[in-house]
C-alpha positions in Angstrom: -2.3 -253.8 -95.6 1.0 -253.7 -93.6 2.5 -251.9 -96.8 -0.1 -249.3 -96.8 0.1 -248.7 -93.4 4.0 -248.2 -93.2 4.0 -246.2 -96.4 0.8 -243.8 -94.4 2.6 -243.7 -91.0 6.0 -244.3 -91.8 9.2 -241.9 -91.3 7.5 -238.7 -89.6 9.4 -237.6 -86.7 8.9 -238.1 -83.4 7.6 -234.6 -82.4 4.6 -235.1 -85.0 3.4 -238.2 -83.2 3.5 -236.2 -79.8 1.4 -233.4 -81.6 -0.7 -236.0 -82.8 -1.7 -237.8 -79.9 -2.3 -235.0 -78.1 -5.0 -234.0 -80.6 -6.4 -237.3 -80.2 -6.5 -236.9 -76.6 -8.0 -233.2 -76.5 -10.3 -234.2 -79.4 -11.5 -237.2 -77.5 -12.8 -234.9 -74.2 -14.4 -232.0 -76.6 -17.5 -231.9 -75.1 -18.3 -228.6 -74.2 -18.6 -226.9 -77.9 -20.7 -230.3 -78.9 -23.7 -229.7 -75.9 -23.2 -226.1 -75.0 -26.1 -224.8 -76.8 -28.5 -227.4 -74.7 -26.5 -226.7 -71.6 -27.6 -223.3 -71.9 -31.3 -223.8 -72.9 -32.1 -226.7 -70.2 -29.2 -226.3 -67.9 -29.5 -222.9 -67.0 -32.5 -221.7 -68.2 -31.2 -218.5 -71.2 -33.4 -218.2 -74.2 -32.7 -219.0 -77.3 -31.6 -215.3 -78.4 -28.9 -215.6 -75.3 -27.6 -218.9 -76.3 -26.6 -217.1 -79.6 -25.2 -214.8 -78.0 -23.0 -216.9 -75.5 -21.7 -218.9 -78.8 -21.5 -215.2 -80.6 -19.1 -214.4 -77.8 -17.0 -217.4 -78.1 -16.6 -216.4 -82.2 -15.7 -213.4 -81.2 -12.8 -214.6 -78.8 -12.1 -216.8 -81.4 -11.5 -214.4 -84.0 -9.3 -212.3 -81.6 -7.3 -215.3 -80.1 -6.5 -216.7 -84.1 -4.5 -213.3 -84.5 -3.5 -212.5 -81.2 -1.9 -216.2 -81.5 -0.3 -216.2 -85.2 1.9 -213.4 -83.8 2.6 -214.7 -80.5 3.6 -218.1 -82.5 6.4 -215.9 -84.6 7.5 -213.7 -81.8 7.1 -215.1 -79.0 7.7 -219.3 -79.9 5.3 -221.9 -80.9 5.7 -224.1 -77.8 5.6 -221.0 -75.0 2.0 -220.1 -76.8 0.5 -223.6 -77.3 1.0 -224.0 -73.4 -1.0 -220.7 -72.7 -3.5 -221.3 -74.7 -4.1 -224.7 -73.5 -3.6 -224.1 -69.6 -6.0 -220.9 -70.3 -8.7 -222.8 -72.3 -8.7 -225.5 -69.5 -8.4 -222.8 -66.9 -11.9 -220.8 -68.8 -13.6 -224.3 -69.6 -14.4 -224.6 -65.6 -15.1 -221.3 -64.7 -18.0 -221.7 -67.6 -18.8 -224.5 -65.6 -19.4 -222.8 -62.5 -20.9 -219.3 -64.1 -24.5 -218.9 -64.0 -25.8 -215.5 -64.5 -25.8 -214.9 -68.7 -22.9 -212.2 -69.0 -20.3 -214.0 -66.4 -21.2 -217.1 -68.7 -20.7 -215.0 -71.6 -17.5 -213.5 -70.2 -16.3 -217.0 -70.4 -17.1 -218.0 -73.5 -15.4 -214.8 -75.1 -11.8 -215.9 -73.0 -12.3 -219.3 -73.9 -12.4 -218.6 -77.6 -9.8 -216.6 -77.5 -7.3 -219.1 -75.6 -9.2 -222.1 -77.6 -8.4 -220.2 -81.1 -5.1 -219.0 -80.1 -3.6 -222.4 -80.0 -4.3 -223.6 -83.6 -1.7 -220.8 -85.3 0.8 -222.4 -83.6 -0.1 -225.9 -83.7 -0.3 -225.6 -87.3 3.1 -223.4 -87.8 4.8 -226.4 -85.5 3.6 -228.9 -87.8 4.8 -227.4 -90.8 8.0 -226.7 -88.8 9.1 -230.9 -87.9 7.3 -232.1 -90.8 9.3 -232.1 -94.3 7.6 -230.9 -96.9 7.8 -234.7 -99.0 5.7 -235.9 -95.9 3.4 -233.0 -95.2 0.2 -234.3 -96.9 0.1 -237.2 -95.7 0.9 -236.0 -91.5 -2.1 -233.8 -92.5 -4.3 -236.5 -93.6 -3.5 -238.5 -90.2 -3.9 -235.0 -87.8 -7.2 -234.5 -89.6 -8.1 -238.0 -88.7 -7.3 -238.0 -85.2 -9.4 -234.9 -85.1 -12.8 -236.8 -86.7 -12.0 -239.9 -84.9 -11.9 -238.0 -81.6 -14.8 -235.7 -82.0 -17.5 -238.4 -83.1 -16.3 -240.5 -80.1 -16.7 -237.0 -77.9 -20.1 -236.5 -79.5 -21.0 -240.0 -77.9 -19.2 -239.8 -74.3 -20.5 -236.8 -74.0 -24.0 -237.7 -74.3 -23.1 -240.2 -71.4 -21.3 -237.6 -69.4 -24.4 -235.2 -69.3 -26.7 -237.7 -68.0 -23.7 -237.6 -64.6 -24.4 -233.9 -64.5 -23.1 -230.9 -67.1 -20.7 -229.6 -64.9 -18.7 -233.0 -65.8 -18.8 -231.9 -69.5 -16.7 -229.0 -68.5 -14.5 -230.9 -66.1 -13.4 -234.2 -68.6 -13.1 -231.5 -71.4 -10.6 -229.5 -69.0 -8.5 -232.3 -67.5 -7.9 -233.4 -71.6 -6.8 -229.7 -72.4 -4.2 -229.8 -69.4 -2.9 -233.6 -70.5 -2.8 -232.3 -73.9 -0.7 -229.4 -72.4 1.5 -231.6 -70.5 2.3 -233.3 -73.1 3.8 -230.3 -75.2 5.4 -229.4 -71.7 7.0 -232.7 -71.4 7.9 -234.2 -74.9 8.2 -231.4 -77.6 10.8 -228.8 -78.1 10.6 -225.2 -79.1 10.9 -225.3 -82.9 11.1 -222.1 -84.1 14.2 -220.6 -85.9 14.1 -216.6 -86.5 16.2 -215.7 -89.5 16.6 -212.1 -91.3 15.8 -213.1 -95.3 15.3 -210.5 -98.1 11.4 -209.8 -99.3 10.4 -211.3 -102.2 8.8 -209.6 -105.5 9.8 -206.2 -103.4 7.0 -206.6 -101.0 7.5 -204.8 -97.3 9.2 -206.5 -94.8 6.7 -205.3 -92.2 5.0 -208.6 -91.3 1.5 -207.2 -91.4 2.4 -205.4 -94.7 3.7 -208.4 -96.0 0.5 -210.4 -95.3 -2.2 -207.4 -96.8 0.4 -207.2 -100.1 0.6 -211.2 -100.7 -2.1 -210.8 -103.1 -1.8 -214.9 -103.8 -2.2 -215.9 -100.5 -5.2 -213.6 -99.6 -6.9 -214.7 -102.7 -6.4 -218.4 -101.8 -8.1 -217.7 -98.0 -10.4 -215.5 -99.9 -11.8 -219.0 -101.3 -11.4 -220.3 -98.3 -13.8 -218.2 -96.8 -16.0 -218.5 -99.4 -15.8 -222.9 -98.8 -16.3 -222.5 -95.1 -19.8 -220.6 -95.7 -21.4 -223.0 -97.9 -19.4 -226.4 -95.1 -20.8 -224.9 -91.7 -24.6 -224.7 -93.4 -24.4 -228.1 -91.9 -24.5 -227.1 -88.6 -26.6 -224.1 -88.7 -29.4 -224.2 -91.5 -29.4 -228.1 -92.3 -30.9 -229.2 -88.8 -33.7 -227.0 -89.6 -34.0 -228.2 -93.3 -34.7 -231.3 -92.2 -36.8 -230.6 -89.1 -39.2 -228.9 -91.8 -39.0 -232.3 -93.4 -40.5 -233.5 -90.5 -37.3 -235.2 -88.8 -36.6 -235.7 -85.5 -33.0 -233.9 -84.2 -31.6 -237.8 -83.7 -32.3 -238.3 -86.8 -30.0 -235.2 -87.7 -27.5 -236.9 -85.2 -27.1 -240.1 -87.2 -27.2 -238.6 -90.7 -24.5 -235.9 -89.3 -22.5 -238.6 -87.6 -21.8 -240.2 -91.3 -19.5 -237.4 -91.5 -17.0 -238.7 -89.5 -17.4 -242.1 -89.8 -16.7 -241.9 -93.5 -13.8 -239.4 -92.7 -12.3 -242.0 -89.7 -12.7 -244.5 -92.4 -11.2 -243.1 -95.6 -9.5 -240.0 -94.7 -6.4 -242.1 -94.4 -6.4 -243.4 -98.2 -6.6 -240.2 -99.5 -2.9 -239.0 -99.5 -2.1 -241.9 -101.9 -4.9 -241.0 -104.0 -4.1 -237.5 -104.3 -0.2 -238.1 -104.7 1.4 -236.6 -107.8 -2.1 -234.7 -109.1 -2.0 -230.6 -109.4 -3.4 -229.4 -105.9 -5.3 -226.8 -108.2 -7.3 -229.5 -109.8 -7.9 -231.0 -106.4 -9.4 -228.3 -104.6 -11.5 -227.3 -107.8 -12.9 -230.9 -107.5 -13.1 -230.6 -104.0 -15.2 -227.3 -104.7 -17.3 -229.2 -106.8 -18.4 -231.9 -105.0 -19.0 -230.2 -102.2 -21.5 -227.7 -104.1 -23.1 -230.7 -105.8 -23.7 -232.4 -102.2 -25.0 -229.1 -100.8 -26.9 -228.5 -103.8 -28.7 -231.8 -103.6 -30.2 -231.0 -100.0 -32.7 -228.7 -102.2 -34.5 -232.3 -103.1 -34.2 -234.0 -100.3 -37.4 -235.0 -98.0 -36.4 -237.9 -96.2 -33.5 -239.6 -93.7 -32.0 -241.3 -96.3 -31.4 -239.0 -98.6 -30.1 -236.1 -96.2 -28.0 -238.8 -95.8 -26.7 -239.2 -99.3 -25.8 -235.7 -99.6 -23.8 -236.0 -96.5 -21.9 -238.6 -98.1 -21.2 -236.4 -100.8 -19.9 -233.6 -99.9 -17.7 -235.1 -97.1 -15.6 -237.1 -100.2 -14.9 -233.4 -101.0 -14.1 -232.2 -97.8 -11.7 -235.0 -97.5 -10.1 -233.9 -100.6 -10.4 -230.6 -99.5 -8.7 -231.1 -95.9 -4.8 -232.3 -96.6 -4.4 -229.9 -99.8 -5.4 -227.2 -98.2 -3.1 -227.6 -95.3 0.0 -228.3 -97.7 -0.8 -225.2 -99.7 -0.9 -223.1 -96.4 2.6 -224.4 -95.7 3.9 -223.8 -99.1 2.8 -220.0 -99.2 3.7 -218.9 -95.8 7.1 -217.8 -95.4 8.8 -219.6 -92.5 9.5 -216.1 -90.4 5.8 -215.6 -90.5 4.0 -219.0 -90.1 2.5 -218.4 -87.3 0.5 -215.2 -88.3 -0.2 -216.7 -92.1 -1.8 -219.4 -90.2 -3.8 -216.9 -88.4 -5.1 -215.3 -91.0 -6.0 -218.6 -92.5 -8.0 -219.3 -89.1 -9.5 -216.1 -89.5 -11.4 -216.9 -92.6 -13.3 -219.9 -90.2 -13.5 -217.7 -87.4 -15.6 -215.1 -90.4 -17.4 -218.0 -92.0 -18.7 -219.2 -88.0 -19.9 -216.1 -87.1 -21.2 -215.1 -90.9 -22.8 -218.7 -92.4 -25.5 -218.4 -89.6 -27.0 -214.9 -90.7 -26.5 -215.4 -94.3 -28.0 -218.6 -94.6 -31.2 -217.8 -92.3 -31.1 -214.9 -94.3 -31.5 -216.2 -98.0 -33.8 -219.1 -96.8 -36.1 -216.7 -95.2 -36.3 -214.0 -98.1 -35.8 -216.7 -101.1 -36.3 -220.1 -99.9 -34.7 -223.4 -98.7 -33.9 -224.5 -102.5 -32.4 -221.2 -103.4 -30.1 -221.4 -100.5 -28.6 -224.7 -101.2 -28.6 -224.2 -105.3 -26.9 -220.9 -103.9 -24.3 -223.6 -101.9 -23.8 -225.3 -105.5 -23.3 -221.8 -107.1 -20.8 -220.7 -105.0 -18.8 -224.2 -105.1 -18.5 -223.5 -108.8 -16.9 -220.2 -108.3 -14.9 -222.0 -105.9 -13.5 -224.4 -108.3 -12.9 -221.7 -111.4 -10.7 -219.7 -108.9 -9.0 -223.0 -108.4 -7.8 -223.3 -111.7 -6.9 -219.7 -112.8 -5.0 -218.8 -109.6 -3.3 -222.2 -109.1 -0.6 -221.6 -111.5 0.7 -218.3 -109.5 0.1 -219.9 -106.2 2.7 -223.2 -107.1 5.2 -220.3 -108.6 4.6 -218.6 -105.3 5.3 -221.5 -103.7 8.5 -222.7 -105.7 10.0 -218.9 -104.8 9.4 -219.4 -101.4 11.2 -222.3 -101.4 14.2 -221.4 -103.5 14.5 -218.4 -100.7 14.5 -220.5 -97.7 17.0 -222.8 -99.5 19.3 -219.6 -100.3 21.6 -218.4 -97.9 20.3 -216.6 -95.0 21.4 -214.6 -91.6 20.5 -216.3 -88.6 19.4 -214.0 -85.8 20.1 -215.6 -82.2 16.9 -216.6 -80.8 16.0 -217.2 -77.0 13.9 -220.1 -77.9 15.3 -223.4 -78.0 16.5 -225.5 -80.9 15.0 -228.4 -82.5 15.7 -231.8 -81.3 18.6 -232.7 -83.8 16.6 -235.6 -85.5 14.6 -233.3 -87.0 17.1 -230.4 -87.9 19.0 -233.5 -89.5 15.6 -234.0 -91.6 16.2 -233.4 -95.4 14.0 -231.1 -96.9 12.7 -231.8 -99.8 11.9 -229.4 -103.2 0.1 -230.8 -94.6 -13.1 -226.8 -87.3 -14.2 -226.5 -85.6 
């Protein structure tokens, strides 16, 4: 065990584990997103319809802030846009607090999914930044974990919390946002590098040209896309799956809560697994499972089976998670991290705002078994365009990484350096 524990958290650098703890920490105070729509129904009184629309708003912000932030992250720095986001996110979490009339309330949820939103471009380009690419799959795997282990403690403090009053929801999840903030302030240096480097297979060096002509990289969030519709069914059509089975919502709390206790408890385990195997055949797996244990929901009637297909298709989401993330950092170019990430966000941001209506949608008009053989269909699709464009993604990939190894022309940048443990690392040929 202490083997498997060195060889899982062993060797990242020291920046990671700041980024990582405050994860943790912000993860552990998430309470508004997890009791907003009963804050709004019992707290202050909106319907139904304007609940939707307070957590339409906030997709909305969201989709904004994931672009606005990709190319803040590449012009602007990684560490000056994580702060704002963070201080404005905390700064918009307790004004929502103190709004009461629907479209100030509203007003707030848009800004607050912007600044929430904003912050994961860069997060995510800083990762990939300090974190070799020999050791990216596995600092992955442990960032994914901190995020499940603190969001099913959240779902339980926060439960706790409300019955202190709502307005202390807002307040714990804004006090973590500013220590998470503090943090980055503190401990973790600017790591962005700006360098000039010639465009590969001829594309345009215009960075937004660049990203609508990378063919391979739109096709792989393209499936992305199509993965995050079928996942999020779990939040929007399943509760009412199995409340048409008769089931209470704590009974949807305890089946959806084996989510992320398998994830606290395996996710760790599965960069060894994984290790050495095509990423192409993993996602297509991935794809697979996850459609089977969607697919299954069609047949289930009671607890524990709802439960059983939770199991399921969280073993593919785990897969899912850390090969994913390495792929993102494999096909983004390091000039343009930032916005690649945002466009990757982008295809969550669609899928929240998109899942919803299409699901309701097809289990109105054709049933609830057509919509989750539907869920099985498309994870099969999924996993074909695994296979037939993995080979031109890892080729992408490998020219990517023979260009950043080449020669290049350094531009002077503002923005600090990184800490000269991690410039000294070798590099080597890792919801919402």
């Amino acid at each position: 065990m202490r083997g498997w524990f060195r060889e899982t958290t062993g060797g990242l650098p020291t920046t990671f584990w700041y980024l990582w703890t405050g994860t943790l920490i912000n993860r552990l105070g998430s309470f508004v997103l997890v009791f907003l729509a009963i804050y709004l129904t019992q707290e202050r009184g909106f319907s139904a319809y304007q609940a939707g629309l307070v957590l339409g708003m906030w997709g909305v912000g969201g989709a904004v802030g994931t672009t606005a932030g990709g190319t803040l992250t590449d012009r602007w720095g990684r560490r000056p846009t994580l702060l704002t986001a963070h201080l404005g996110a905390a700064a918009m979490m307790l004004a929502m607090g103190f709004a009461r009339d629907l479209w100030t309330v509203a007003a707030g949820a848009l800004l607050l999914g912007l600044f929430a939103e904003a912050a994961r471009p860069a997060f995510g380009a800083m990762m990939i930044d300090v974190v070799p690419e020999r050791d990216r799959l596995r600092a992955f795997s442990l960032n994914y974990w901190a995020i499940n282990l603190g969001f099913a403690c959240a779902a339980v403090l926060a439960g706790f919390a409300a019955q202190a009053g709502y307005l202390l929801l807002f307040v714990v999840n804004a006090s973590t946002t500013v220590v998470t903030a503090l943090i980055i302030f503190v401990k973790v240096k600017e790591t962005r590098t700006v360098t000039v480097s010639m465009p590969l297979d001829g594309a345009p060096t215009g960075a937004l040209r660049s990203i609508l002509t990378d063919r391979v990289y739109l096709g792989f969030v393209a499936l992305n896309l199509l993965g995050a519709l079928v996942f999020l069914q779990h939040i929007s059509m399943l509760p009412i799956a199995m409340a048409d089975s008769g089931l209470s919502p704590a009974t949807y709390g305890s089946v959806i809560a084996l989510n992320g206790i398998l994830i606290v408890a395996g996710q760790l385990f599965v960069p060894k697994l994984i290790r050495g195997r095509s990423r192409s055949h993993v996602l297509a797996l991935a794809a697979v499972v996850m459609g089977v244990g969607f697919g299954l929901t069609a047949f289930a009637d009671v607890a524990w089976f709802y439960g059983f297909t939770v199991l399921i298709w969280t073993l593919g989401e785990m897969l899912n998670s850390p090969s994913n993330a390495t792929l993102i950092a494999e096909l983004s170019p390091a000039e343009l991290r930032g916005r690649y990430q945002g466009v990757f966000s982008l295809s969550w941001q669609l899928a929240g705002a998109a899942a919803p209506i299409l699901g309701g949608l097809v289990r109105e008009q054709a049933g609830n078994a057509t919509l989750w053989f539907g869920c099985a269909a498309i994870g099969a699709v999924m996993a074909v365009g695994h296979l037939l464009s993995g080979p031109a993604r890892e080729r992408r990939a490998v020219t990517l990484r023979t260009a950043e190894a080449s020669p290049v022309v350094t531009v002077q940048s503002t923005a600090p350096q990184p800490a000269a443990p991690q410039a000294a690392e070798p590099v080597a040929t890792s919801r919402r």
